[in-house]
C-alpha positions, -999 to 999 in steps of 0.1 A, spaced: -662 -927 -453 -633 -905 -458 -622 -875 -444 -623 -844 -462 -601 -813 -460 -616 -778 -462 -602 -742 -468 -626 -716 -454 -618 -678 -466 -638 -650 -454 -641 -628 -488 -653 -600 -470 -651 -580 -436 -680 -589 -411 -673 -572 -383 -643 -588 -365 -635 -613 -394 -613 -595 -421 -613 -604 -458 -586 -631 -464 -585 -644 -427 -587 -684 -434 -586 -715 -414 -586 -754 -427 -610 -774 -411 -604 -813 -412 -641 -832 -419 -638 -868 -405 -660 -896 -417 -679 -877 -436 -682 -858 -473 -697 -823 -465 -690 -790 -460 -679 -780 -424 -715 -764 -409 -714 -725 -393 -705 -741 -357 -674 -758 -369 -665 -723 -389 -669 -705 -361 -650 -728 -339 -624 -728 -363 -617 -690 -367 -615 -683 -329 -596 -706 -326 -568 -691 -346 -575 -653 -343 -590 -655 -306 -619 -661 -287 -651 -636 -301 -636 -630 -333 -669 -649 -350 -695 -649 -331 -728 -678 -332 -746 -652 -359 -717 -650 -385 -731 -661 -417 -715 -684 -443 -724 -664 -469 -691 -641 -460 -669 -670 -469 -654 -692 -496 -657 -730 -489 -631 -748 -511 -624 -785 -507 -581 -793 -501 -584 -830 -513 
C-alpha cells in the first residue's frame, strides 16, 4: 500500500483551534483519511499540548489529500 499525504484545515474556530490553523499528516500503508486521534495528535503537536482536545470533532475541518 502506499502512503498518502493529508492537509487538515480547521474551517472554523472550536474553541482553542482557530480557523486556518493546518497540519499535514503523513498516512503510511494505507489509503484513508487520517482518524480524530491522529488529527488531534497532529495539531498539538504544532500549536501545543491541549490545543484539541479527545472531543474535537472532524466536522470543523477540511480533509484534502496532497498526493
Amino acid at each position: 500500500m502506499a502512503n498518502q499525504l493529508w492537509k487538515v484545515t480547521a474551517k472554523r474556530d472550536s474553541f482553542n483551534i482557530k480557523k486556518g490553523m493546518n497540519v499535514e499528516i503523513l498516512i503510511k500503508n494505507a489509503s484513508r483519511k487520517p482518524n480524530q486521534k491522529e488529527v488531534v495528535e497532529a495539531i498539538n503537536e504544532k500549536y501545543g499540548d491541549k490545543t484539541a482536545t479527545n472531543g474535537t470533532s472532524l466536522s470543523i475541518f477540511e480533509i484534502e489529500e496532497l498526493n
